[in-house]
C-alpha positions as protocol buffer text, in pm:
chain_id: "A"
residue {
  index: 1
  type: UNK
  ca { x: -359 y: -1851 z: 148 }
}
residue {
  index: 2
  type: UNK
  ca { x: -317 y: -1477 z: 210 }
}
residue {
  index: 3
  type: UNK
  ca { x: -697 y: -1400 z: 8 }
}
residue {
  index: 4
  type: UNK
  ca { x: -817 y: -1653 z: 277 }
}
residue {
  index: 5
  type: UNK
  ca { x: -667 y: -1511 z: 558 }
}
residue {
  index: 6
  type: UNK
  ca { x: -831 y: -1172 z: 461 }
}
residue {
  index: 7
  type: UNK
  ca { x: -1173 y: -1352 z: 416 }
}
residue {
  index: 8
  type: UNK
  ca { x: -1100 y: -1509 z: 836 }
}
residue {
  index: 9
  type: UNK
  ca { x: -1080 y: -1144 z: 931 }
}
residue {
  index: 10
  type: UNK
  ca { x: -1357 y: -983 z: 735 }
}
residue {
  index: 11
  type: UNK
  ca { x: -1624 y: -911 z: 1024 }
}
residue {
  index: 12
  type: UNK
  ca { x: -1272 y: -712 z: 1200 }
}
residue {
  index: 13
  type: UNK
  ca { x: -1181 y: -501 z: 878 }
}
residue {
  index: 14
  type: UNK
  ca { x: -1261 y: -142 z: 932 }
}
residue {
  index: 15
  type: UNK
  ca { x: -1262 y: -70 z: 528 }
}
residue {
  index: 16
  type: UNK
  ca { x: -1431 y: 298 z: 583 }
}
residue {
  index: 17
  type: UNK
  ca { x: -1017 y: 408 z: 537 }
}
residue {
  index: 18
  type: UNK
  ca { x: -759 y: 262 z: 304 }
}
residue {
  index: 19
  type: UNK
  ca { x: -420 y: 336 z: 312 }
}
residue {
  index: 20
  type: UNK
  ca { x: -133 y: 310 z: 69 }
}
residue {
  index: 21
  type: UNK
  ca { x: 201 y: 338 z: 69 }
}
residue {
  index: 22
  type: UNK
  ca { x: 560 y: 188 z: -53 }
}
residue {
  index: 23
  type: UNK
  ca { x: 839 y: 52 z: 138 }
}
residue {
  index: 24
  type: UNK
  ca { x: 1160 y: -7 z: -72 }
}
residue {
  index: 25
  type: UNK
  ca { x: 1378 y: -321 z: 9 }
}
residue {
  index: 26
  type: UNK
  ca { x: 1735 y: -331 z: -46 }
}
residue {
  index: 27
  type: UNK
  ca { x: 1841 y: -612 z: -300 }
}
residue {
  index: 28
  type: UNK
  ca { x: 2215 y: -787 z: -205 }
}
residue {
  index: 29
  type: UNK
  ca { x: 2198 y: -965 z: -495 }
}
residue {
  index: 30
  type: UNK
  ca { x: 2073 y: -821 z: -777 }
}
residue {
  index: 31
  type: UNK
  ca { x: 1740 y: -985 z: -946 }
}
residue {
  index: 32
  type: UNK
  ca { x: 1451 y: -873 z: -1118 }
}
residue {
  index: 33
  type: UNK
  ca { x: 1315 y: -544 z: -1060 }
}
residue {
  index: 34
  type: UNK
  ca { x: 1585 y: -419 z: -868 }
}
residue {
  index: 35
  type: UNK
  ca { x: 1745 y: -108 z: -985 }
}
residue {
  index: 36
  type: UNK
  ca { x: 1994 y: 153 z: -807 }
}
residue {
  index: 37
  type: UNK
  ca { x: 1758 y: 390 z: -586 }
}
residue {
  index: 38
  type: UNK
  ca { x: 1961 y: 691 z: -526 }
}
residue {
  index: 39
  type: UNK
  ca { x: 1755 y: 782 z: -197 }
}
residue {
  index: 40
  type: UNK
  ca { x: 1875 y: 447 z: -52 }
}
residue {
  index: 41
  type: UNK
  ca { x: 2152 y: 440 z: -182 }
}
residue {
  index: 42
  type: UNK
  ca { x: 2171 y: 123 z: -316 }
}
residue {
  index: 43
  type: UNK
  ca { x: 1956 y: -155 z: -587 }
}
residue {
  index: 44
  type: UNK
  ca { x: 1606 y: -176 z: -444 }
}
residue {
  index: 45
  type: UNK
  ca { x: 1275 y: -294 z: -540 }
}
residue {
  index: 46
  type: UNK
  ca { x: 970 y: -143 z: -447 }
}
residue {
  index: 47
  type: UNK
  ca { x: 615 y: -327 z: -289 }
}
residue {
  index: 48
  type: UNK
  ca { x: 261 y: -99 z: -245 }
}
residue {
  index: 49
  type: UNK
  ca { x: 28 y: -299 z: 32 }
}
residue {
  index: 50
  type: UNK
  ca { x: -302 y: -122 z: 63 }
}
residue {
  index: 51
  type: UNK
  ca { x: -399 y: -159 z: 422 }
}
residue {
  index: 52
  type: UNK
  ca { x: -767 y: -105 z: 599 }
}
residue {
  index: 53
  type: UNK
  ca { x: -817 y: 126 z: 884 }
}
residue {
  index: 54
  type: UNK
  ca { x: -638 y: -135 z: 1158 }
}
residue {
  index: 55
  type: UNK
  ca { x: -348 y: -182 z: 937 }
}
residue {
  index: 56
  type: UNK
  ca { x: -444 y: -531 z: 798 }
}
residue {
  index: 57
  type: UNK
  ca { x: -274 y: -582 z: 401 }
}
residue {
  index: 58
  type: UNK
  ca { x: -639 y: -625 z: 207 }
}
residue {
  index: 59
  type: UNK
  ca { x: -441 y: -605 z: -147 }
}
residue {
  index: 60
  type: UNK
  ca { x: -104 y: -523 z: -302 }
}
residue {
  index: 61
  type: UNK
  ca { x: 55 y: -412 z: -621 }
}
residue {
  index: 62
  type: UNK
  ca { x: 321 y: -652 z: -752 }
}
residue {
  index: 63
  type: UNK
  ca { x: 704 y: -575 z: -733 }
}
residue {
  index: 64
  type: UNK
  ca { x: 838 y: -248 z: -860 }
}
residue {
  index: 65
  type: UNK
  ca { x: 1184 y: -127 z: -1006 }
}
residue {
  index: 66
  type: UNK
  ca { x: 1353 y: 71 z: -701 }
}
residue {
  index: 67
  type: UNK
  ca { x: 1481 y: 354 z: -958 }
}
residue {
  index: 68
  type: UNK
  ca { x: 1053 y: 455 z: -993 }
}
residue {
  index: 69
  type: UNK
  ca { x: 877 y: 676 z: -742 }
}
residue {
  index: 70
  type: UNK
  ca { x: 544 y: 509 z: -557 }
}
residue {
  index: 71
  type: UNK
  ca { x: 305 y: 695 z: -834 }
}
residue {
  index: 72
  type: UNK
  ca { x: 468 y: 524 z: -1083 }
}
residue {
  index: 73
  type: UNK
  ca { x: 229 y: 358 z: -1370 }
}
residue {
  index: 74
  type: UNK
  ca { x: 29 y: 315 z: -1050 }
}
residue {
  index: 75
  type: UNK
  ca { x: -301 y: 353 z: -1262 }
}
residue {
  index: 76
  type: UNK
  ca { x: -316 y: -17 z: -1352 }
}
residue {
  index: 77
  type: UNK
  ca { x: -176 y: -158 z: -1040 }
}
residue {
  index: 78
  type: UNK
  ca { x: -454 y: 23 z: -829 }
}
residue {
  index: 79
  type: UNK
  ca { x: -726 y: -93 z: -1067 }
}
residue {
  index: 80
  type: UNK
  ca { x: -622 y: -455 z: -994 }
}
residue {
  index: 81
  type: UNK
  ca { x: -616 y: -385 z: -643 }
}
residue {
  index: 82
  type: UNK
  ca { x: -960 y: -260 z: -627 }
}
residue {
  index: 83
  type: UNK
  ca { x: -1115 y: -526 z: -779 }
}
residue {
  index: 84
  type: UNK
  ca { x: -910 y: -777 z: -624 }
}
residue {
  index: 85
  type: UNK
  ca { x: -1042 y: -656 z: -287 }
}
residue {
  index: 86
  type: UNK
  ca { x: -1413 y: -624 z: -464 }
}
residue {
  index: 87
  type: UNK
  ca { x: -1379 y: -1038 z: -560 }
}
residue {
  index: 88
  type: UNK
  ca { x: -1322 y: -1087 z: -242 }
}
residue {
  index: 89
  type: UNK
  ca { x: -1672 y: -929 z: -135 }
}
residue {
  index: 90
  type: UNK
  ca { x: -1510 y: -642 z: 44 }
}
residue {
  index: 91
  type: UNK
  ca { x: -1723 y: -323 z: 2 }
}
residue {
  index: 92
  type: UNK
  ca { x: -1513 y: -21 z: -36 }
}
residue {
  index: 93
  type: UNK
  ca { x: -1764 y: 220 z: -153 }
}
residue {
  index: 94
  type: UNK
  ca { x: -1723 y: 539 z: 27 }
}
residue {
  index: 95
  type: UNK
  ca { x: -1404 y: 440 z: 224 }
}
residue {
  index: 96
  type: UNK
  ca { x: -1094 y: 713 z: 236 }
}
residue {
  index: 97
  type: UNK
  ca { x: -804 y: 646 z: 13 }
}
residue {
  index: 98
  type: UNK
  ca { x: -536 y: 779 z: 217 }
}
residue {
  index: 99
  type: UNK
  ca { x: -133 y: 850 z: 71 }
}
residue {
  index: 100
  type: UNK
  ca { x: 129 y: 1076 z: 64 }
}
residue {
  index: 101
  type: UNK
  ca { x: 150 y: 1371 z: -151 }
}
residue {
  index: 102
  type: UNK
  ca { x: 377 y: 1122 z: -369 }
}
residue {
  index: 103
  type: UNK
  ca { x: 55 y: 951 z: -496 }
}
residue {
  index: 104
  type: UNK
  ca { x: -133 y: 1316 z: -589 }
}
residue {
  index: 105
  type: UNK
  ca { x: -173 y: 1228 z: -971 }
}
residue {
  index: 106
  type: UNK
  ca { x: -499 y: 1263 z: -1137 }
}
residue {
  index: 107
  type: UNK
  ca { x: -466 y: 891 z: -1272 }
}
residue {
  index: 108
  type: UNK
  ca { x: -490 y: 770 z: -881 }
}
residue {
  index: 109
  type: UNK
  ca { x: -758 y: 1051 z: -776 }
}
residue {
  index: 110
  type: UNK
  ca { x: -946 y: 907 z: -1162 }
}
residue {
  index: 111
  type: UNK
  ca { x: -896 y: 527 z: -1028 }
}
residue {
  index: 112
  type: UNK
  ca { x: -1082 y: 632 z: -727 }
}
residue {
  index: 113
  type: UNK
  ca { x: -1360 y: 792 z: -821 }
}
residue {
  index: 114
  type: UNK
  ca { x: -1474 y: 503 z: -1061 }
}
residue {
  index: 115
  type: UNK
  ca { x: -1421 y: 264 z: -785 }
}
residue {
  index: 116
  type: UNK
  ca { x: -1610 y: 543 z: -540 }
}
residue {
  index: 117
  type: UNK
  ca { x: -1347 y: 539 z: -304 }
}
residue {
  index: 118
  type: UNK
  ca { x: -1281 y: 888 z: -176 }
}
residue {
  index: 119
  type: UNK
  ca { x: -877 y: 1040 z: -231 }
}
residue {
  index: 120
  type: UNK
  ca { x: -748 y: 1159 z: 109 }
}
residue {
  index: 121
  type: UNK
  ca { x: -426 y: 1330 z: -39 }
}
residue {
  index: 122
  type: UNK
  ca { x: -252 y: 1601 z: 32 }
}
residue {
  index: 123
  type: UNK
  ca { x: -224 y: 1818 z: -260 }
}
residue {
  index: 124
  type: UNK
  ca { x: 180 y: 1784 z: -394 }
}
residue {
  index: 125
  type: UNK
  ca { x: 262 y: 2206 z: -440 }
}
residue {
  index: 126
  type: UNK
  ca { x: 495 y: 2071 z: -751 }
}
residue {
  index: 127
  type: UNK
  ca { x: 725 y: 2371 z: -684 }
}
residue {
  index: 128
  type: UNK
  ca { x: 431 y: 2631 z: -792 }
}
residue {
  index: 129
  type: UNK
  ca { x: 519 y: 2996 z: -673 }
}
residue {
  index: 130
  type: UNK
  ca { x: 150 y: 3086 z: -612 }
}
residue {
  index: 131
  type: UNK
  ca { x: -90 y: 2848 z: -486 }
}
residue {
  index: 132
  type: UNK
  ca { x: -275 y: 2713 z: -765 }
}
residue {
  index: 133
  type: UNK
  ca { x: -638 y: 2858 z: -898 }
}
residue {
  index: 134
  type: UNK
  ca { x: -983 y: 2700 z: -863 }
}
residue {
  index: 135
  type: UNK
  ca { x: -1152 y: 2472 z: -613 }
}
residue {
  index: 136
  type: UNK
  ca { x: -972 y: 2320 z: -323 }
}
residue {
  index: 137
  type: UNK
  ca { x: -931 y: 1953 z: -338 }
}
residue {
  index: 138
  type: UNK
  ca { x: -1105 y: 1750 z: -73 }
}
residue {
  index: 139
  type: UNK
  ca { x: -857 y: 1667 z: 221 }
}
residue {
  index: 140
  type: UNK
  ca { x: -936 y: 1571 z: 560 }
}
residue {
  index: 141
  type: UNK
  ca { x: -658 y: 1593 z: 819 }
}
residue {
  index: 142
  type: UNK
  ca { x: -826 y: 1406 z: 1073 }
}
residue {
  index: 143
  type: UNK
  ca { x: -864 y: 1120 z: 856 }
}
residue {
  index: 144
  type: UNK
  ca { x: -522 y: 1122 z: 746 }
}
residue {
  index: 145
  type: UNK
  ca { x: -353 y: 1131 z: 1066 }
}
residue {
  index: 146
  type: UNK
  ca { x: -496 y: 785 z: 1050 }
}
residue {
  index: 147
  type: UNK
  ca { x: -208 y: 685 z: 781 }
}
residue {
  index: 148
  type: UNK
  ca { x: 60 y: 577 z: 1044 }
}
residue {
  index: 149
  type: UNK
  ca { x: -127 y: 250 z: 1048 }
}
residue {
  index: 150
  type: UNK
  ca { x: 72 y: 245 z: 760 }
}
residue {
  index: 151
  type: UNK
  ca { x: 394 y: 264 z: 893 }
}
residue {
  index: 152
  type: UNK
  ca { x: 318 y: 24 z: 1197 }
}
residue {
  index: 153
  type: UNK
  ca { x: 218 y: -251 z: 908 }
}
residue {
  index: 154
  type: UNK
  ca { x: 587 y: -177 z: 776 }
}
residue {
  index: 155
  type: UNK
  ca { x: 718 y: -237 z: 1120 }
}
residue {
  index: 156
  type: UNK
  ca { x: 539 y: -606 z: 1164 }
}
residue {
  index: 157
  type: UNK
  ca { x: 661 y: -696 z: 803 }
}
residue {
  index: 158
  type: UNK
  ca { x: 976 y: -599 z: 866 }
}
residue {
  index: 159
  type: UNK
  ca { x: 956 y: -834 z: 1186 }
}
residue {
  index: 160
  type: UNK
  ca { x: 1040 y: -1141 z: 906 }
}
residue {
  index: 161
  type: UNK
  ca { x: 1425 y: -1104 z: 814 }
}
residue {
  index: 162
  type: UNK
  ca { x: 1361 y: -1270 z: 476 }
}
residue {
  index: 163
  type: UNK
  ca { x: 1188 y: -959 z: 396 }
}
residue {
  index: 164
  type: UNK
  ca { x: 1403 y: -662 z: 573 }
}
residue {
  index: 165
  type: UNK
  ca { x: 1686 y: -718 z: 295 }
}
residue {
  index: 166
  type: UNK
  ca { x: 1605 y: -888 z: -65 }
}
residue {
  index: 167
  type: UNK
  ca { x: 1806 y: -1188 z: -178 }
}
residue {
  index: 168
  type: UNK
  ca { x: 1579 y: -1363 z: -409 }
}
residue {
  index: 169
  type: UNK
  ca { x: 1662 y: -1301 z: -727 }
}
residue {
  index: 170
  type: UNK
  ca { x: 1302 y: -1369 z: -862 }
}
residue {
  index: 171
  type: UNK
  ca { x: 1035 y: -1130 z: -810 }
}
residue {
  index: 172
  type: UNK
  ca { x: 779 y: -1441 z: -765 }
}
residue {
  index: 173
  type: UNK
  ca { x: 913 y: -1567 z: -490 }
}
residue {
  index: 174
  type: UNK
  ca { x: 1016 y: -1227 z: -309 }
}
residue {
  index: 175
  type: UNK
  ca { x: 619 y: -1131 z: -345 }
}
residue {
  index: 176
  type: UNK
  ca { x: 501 y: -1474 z: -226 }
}
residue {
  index: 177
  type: UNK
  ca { x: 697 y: -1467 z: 85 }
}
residue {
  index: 178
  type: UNK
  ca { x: 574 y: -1068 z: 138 }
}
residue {
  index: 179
  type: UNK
  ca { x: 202 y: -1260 z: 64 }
}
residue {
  index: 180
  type: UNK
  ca { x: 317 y: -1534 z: 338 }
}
residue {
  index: 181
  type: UNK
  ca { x: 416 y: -1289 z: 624 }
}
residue {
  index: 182
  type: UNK
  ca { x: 76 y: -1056 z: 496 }
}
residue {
  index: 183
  type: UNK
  ca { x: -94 y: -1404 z: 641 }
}
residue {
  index: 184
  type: UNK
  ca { x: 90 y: -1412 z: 906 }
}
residue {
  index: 185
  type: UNK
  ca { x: 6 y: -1064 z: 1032 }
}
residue {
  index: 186
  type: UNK
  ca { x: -377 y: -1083 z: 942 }
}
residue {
  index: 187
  type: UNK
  ca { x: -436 y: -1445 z: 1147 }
}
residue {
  index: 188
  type: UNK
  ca { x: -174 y: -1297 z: 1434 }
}
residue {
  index: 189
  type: UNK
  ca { x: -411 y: -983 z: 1518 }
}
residue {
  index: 190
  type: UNK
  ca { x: -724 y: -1243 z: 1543 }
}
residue {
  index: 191
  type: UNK
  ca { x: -559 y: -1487 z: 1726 }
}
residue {
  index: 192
  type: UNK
  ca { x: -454 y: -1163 z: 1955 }
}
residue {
  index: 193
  type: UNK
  ca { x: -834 y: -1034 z: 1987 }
}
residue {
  index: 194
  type: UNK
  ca { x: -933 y: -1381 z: 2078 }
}
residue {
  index: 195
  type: UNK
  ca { x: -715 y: -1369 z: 2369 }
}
residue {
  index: 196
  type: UNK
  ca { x: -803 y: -1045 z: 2491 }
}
């Protein structure tokens, strides 16, 4: 339902910027892939949409443990992702990966460049004294002011109560009503343009 939902929108996706990012839910009741997650202070579990430029959910990773940070064996998770939005026919060739300086491992920036997708990340510093030798990464600010797409995306999901605190205890169902209310949000911006 959600795959076909992103195939309705295609001719509005503006896939020349990607954006990724992880929003932890709290877990009431315990389940699978729900850990303690100091920062939250409480047993989360973790969910990485990648969005396109107008903050439609093209692909996600699966549920994470809360306890793991968003880079976390992200290597394989992004692979699926890329091809999951390349069986769908999307071209994302050339398009700007962009993330927080959480994601700045050279797995993801690897990941990208065989899927020629460009890495828009700021560089993580990793507590160096001296700023680190060689060749400046590529990084452009303009494009990654673009990110809080993001963070609006967050705000619409968060719209569905099922979803703003975890009580499923399975991780199947928790991602298949995140995949329900990704739907909901791609069809609701179409039906929205229509009207306008």
């Amino acid at each position: 339902m959600w795959h076909n939902s992103i195939l309705t929108i295609a001719d509005h996706l503006d896939l020349s910027e990607l954006n990724i990012d992880g929003t932890h839910t709290l877990a009431k009741k315990g389940g699978q892939s729900v850990v303690y997650q100091g920062r939250k202070r409480g047993k989360t579990s973790n969910i990485l949409p990648i969005m396109d430029g107008k903050g439609f959910v093209v692909a996600s990773t699966g549920i994470i443990a809360g306890n793991h940070n968003d880079a976390y064996n992200l290597k394989p998770h992004l692979q699926t992702a890329f091809k999951e939005i390349k069986g769908l026919g999307l071209v994302i060739a050339g398009a700007y990966l962009n993330a927080d300086m959480a994601f700045d491992t050279r797995d993801v920036r690897k990941v990208c460049f065989n899927h020629h997708v460009i890495p828009n990340i700021p560089e993580n510093p990793r507590n160096r004294q001296s700023t680190k030798r060689g060749r400046k990464r590529l990084f452009n600010e303009e494009v990654y002011r673009n990110r809080f797409t993001a963070e609006r995306t967050f705000a619409w999901v968060d719209k569905y109560k099922r979803l703003l605190i975890r009580f499923e205890r399975y991780d199947a169902c928790f991602l298949g009503a995140h995949y329900i209310a990704f739907t909901m949000i791609n069809l609701r911006h179409i039906l929205n343009e229509d009207d306008q």
